[in-house]
C-alpha positions in Angstrom: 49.5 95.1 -11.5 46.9 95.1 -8.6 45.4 97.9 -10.2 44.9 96.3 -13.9 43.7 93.3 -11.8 41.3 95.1 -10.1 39.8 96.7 -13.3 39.4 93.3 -15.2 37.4 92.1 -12.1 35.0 95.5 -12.4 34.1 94.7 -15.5 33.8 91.1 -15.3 31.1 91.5 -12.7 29.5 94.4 -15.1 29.5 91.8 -17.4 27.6 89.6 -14.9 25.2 92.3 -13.8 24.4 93.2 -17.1 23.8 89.1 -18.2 21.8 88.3 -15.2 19.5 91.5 -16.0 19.2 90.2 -19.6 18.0 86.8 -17.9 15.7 88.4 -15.9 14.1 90.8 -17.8 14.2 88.9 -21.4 14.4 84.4 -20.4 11.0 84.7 -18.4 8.8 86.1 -21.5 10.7 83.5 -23.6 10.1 80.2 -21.5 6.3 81.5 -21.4 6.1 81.8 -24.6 7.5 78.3 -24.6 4.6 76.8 -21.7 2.2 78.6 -23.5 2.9 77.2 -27.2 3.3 73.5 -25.0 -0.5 74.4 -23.8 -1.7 75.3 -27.0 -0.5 72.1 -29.1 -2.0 70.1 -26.4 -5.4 72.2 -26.6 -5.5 71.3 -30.1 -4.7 68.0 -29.7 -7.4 67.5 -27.3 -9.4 69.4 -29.8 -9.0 66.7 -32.7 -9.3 63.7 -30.9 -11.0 64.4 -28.0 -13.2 66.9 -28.6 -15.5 66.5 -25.1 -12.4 67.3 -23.4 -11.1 71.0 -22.7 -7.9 72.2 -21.0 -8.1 75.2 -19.1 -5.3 77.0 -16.9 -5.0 80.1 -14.6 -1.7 82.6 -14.8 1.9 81.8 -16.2 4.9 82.7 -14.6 8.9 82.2 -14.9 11.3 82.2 -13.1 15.3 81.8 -14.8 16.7 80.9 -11.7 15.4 78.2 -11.6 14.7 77.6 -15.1 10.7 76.5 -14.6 7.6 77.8 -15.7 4.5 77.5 -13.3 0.5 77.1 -15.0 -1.6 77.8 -12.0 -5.2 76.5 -11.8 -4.9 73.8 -14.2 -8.6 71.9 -15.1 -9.4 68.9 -17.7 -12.9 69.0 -17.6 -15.2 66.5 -19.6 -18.5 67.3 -21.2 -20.1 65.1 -18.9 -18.9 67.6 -15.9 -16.2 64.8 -14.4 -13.0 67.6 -14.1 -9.4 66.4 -13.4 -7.8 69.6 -11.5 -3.9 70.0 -10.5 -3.0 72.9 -8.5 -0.1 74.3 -10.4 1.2 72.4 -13.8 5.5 73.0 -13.6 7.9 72.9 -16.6 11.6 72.4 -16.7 12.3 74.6 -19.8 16.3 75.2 -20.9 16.1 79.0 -21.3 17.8 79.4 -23.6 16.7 77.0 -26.2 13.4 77.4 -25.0 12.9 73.2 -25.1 10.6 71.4 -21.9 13.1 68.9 -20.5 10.7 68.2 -17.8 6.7 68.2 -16.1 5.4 68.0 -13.1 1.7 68.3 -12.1 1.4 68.9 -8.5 -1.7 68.3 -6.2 -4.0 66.4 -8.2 -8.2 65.6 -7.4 -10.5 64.0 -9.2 -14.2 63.0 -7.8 -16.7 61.4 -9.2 -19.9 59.9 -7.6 -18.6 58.3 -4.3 -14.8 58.0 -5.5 -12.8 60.6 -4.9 -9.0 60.5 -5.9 -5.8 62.4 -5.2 -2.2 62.7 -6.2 0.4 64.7 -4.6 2.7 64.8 -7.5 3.1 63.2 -11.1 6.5 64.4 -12.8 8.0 63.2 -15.8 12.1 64.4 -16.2 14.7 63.7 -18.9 12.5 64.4 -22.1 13.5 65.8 -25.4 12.2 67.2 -28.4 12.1 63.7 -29.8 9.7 62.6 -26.9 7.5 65.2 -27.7 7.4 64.9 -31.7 6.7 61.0 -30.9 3.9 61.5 -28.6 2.7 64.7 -31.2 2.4 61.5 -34.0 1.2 59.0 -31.7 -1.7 61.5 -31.0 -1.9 62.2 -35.0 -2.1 58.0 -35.7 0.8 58.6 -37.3 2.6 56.4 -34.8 1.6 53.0 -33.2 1.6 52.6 -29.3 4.5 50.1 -29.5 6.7 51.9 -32.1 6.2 55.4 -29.7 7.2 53.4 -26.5 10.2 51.7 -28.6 11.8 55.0 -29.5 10.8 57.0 -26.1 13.8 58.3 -24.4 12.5 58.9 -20.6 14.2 59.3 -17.5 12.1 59.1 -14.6 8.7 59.2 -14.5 7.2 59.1 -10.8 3.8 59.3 -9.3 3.5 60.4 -5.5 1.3 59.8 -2.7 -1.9 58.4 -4.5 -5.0 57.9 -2.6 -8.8 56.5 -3.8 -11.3 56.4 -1.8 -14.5 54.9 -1.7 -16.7 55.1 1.4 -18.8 52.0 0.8 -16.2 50.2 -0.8 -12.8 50.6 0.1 -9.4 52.9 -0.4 -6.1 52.4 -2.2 -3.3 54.3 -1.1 0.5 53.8 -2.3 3.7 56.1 -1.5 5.4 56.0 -5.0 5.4 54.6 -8.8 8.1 55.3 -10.9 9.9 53.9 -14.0 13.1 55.3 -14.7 16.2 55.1 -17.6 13.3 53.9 -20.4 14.9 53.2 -23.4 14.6 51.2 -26.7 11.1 50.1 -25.2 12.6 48.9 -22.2 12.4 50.5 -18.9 15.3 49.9 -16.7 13.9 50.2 -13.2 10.2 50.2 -11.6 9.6 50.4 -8.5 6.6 50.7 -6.3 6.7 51.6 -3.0 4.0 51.4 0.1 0.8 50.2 -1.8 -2.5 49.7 0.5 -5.8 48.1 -0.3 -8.6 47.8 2.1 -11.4 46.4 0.6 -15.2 46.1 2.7 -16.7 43.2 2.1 -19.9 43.4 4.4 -18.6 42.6 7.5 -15.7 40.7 6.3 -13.2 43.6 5.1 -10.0 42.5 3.7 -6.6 44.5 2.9 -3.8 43.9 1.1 -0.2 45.5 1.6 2.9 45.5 -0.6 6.0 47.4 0.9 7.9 47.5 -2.0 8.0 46.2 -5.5 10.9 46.4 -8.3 11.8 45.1 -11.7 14.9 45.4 -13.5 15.0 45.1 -17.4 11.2 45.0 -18.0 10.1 45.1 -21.7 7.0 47.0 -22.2 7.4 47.5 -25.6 7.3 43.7 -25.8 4.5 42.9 -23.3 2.5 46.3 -25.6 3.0 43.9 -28.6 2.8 40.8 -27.0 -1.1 42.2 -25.9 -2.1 43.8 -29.7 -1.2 40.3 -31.4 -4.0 38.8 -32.7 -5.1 35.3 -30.8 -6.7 34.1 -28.1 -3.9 35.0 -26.0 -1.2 37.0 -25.9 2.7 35.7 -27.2 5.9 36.6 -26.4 8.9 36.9 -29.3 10.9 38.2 -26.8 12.1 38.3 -23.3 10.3 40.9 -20.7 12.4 40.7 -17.8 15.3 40.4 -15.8 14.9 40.7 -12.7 11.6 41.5 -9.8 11.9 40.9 -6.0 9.3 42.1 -3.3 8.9 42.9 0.1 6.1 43.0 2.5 3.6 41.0 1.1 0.2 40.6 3.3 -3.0 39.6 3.1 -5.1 39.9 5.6 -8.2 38.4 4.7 -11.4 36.6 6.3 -10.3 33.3 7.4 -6.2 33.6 7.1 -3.6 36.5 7.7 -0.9 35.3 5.1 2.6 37.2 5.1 5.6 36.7 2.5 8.7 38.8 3.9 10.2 39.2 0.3 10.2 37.1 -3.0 13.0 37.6 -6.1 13.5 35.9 -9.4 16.6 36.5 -11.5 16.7 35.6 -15.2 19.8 34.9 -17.0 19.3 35.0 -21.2 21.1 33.3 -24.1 21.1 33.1 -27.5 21.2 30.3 -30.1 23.1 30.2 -33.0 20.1 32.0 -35.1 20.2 34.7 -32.5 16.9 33.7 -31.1 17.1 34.3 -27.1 16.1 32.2 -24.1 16.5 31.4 -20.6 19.3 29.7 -19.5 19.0 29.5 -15.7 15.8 31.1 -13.7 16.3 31.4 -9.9 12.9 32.1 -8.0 12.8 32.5 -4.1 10.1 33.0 -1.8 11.0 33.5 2.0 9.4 34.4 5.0 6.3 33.2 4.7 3.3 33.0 7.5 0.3 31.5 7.4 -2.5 32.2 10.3 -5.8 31.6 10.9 -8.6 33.9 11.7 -11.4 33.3 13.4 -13.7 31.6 10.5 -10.9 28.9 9.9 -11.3 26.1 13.2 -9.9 23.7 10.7 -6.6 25.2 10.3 -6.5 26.8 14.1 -7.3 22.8 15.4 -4.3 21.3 13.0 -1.8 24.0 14.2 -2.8 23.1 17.6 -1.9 19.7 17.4 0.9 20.3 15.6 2.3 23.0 18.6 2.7 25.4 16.3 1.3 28.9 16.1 1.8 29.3 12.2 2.6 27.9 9.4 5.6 29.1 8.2 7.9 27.7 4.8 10.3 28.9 2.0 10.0 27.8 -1.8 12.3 28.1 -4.3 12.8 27.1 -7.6 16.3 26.9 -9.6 16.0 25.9 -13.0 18.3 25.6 -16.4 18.1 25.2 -19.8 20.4 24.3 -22.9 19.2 25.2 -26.5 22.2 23.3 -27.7 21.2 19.7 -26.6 17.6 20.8 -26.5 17.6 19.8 -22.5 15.9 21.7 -19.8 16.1 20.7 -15.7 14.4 21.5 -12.7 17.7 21.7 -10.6 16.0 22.4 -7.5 12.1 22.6 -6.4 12.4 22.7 -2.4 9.6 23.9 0.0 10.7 23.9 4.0 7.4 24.1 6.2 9.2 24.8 9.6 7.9 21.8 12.2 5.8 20.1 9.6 7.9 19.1 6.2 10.5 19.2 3.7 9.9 18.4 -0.1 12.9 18.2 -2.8 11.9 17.6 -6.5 14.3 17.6 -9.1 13.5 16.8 -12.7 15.8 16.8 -16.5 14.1 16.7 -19.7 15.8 16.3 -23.4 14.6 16.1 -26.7 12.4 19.4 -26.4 11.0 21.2 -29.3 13.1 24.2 -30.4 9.8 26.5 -29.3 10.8 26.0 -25.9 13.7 28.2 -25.8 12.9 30.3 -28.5 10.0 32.1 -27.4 8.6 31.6 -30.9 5.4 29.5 -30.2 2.2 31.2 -31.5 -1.3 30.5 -30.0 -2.0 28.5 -33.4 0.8 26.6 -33.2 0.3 24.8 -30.2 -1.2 21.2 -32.0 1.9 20.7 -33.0 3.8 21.8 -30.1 2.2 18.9 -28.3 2.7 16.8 -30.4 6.0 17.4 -30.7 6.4 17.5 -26.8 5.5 12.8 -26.6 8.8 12.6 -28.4 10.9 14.6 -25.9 12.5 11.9 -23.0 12.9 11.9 -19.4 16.4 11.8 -18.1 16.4 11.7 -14.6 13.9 13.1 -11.4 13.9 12.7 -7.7 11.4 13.1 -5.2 12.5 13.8 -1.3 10.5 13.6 2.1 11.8 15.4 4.8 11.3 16.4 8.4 7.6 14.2 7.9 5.6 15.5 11.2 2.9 16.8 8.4 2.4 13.0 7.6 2.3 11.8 11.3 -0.2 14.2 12.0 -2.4 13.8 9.0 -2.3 9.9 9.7 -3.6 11.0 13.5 -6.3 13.0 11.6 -7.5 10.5 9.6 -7.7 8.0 12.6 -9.6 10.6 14.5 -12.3 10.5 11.5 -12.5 7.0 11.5 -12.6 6.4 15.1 -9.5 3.8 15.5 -6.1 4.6 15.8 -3.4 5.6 14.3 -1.0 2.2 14.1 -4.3 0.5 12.7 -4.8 2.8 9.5 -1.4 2.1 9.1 -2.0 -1.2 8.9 -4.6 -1.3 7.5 -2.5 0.6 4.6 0.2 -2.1 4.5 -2.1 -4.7 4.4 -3.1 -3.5 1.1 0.0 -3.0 -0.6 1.1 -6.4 0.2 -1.9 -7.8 -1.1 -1.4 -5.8 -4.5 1.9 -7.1 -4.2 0.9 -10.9 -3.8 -1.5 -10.4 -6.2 0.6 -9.1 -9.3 3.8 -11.1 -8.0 6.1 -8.3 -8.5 9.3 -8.0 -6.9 9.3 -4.1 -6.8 5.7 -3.9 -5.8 6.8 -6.3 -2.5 10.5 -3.8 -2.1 7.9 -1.1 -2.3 5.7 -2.7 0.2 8.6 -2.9 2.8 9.8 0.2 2.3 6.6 2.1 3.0 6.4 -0.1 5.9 10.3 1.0 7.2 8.7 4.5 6.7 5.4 4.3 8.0 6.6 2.6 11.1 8.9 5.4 11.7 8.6 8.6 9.3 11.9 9.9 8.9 12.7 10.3 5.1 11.3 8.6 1.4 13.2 9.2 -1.1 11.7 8.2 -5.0 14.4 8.4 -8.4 14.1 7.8 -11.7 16.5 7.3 -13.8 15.7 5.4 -17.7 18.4 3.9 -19.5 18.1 4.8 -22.2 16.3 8.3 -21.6 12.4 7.5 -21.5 10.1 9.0 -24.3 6.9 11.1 -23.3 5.3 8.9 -25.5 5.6 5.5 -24.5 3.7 6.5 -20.7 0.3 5.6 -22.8 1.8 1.8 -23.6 3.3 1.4 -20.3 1.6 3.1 -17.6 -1.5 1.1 -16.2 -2.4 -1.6 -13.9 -1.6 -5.1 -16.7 2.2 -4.0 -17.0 3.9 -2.2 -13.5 6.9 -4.2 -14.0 7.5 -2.7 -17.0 6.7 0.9 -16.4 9.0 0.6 -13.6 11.7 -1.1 -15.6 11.7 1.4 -18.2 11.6 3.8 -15.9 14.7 2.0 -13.8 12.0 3.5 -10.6 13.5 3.2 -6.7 12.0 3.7 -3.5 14.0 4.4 -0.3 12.8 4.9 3.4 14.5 6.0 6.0 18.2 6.2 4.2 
């Protein structure tokens, strides 16, 4: 038995021996071939439509093991003499169907006049004969831009270490680009990661710096479409994203340094009955964020040192909702938090909108009757909160400064004239407004204004109701409170 085992393992590994020389002597001439014919369809392609361009390479080898074929010396030179050069141009080819699954161009330069740009590495994985027969079509007119990207099956495509350099003007660097799962027109993921701009200005250089950038669910075919559709300005019939956050955000410029540590929105969609989508909650956050002066802004460096602070430094963020069934949309929460200074709250709900709201189905010629349409939608309800109100103290100081009095006497000198106004148009809100801007002036701590109609209040009717002859009925209608200090 050992012996018969023995034997079936000999010539199992004859078997192997004599495959892997098959590979080696007979795959490398056949993925060549496959390179080369790659080359040659692009050659003519470039020969048709782009005839002052010409696509030259150096040697082509294989190797099976790893199942790539390396161009060395690859130039696309224009007639002008500008000439894009990559070091070695690298296909993933399957073997044995002889099919390019994958590209990679590897140390890329281009220079012309003072620019001069580099790449380290641009690869493109995951293709198929479909991706090339679409692009082939594309390249033919066969094929628009937006029907190519709707049926392109990528992926990953990823773009490393780019630098451009300018001497007299600037550089741009970033670490990496890449999309990846594209499908259907939409690309699942981008992400780009350490991006650099430094920008001379004179003698007043500015940079900007993004550590890293990434959306989920974008929807280039749409934004493609959205761009080629005739009008003024571009319209969307769909939705084009998900989901983006950042980090690292700076700019460093003459007068400020400004920093946001990260930023995200998430999108949830819906449909209506017609299948026609929309958004049905938005949640949009910025945090982190600095503020500082540089040495051309005394303004801002004098306020922040009479505020004690060394910075400004807030968070916004923005919640808000929508229903295509009752036509109602709602600002559930608009807060900004400037740390030592202020706190604002806004909320806002809206009914009676038009149906192009939701549905993403308003054209640029359109839009007369969209505002029309919007005087008959009616306000339901809206807030407006004060907060943490050292930002008013101190702009109250500034203005007292300017004036050269004090502070308590441009308040009342404030005071004075809303009770006059008061007297004057004997209305009892304008004289509960009066004393409640007095309770807040006298000791800034909250103000807190609502709205809420009964019934809701149309766009429309602010044209009839809002001016100086009829505040009692504006604030009525508008059922309109003001509340210091509660």
């Amino acid at each position: 038995m050992n012996k018969l085992v023995a034997g079936l393992l000999a010539v199992l590994a004859l078997a192997a021996i004599l495959v892997a020389g098959w590979g080696l002597v007979y795959l490398p001439g056949t993925m060549s071939a496959s390179a080369a014919r790659a080359i040659e369809d692009l050659q003519a392609v470039l020969a048709r439509d782009a005839p002052r361009l010409t696509l030259t390479h150096g040697a082509i080898s294989a190797n099976p093991l790893t199942a790539s074929v390396s161009v060395a010396e690859v130039s696309l030179s224009h007639a002008n003499g500008d000439v894009l050069k990559a070091v070695a141009l690298e296909f993933g080819i399957d073997p044995f169907s002889g099919e390019i699954s994958a590209v990679e161009a590897r140390a890329l330069s281009f220079a012309k006049d003072e620019m001069e740009t580099r790449v380290e590495g641009i690869s493109l994985s995951g293709l198929t004969l479909e991706t090339r027969l679409l692009l082939n079509l594309a390249a033919r007119g066969e094929l628009t831009m937006e029907a190519v990207i709707k049926r392109l099956d990528v992926t990953e495509f990823r773009l490393r270490a780019l630098t451009v350099t300018t001497p007299n003007r600037g550089e741009l660097s970033l670490r990496t680009v890449a999309l990846e799962n594209m499908g259907n027109g939409i690309i699942g993921r981008f992400l780009l990661e350490d991006l650099n701009v430094y920008i001379k200005s004179g003698s007043d250089p500015g940079e900007v710096v993004l550590g890293r950038l990434e959306f989920t669910g974008l929807n280039l075919a749409e934004i493609v479409a959205a761009v080629r559709r005739p009008g003024l300005l571009p319209y969307f019939t769909k939705p084009v994203i998900k989901k983006f956050n950042f980090e690292g955000f700076e700019i460093r410029a003459n007068e400020i340094d400004l920093v946001i540590g990260r930023g995200t929105l998430d999108a949830i969609y819906a449909t209506n009955g017609q299948g026609r989508p929309y958004a049905r909650k938005t949640t949009f956050l910025m945090d982190d964020i600095v503020m500082k002066p540089r040495g051309k802004s005394p303004a801002m460096a004098g306020f922040l040192r009479d505020s004690g602070l060394d910075a400004f430094k807030a968070r916004l963020k923005m919640v808000t909702t929508a229903d295509h069934a009752t036509r109602t949309m709602a600002i559930e929460e608009l807060s900004l938090r400037m740390a030592g200074l202020a706190g604002i709250d806004f909320k806002l709900g809206v009914r009676n909108l038009p149906k192009a709201v939701f549905e993403l189905s308003l054209k640029p010629e359109e839009m007369a009757g969209f505002m029309a349409e919007m005087l008959n939608a009616t306000l339901i309800r809206g807030s407006l909160v004060l907060s943490n109100t050292r930002l008013i103290q101190l702009s109250l100081a500034a203005a007292a400064r300017k004036q050269g009095i004090g502070a308590r006497a441009v308040i009342a000198a404030m005071l004075d004239q809303a009770r006059r106004t008061a007297r004057r148009s004997g209305s009892a809100f304008l004289k509960s407004l009066a004393d409640e801007l007095e309770k807040f002036l006298d000791d800034p701590k909250t103000l807190k204004i609502t709205v809420a109609p009964a019934p809701p209040f149309p766009f429309h009717r602010f044209q009839r109701l809002f001016g100086a002859n009829a505040p009692g009925s504006l604030v009525r209608a508008l059922n309109l409170k003001v509340e210091a200090n509660r």
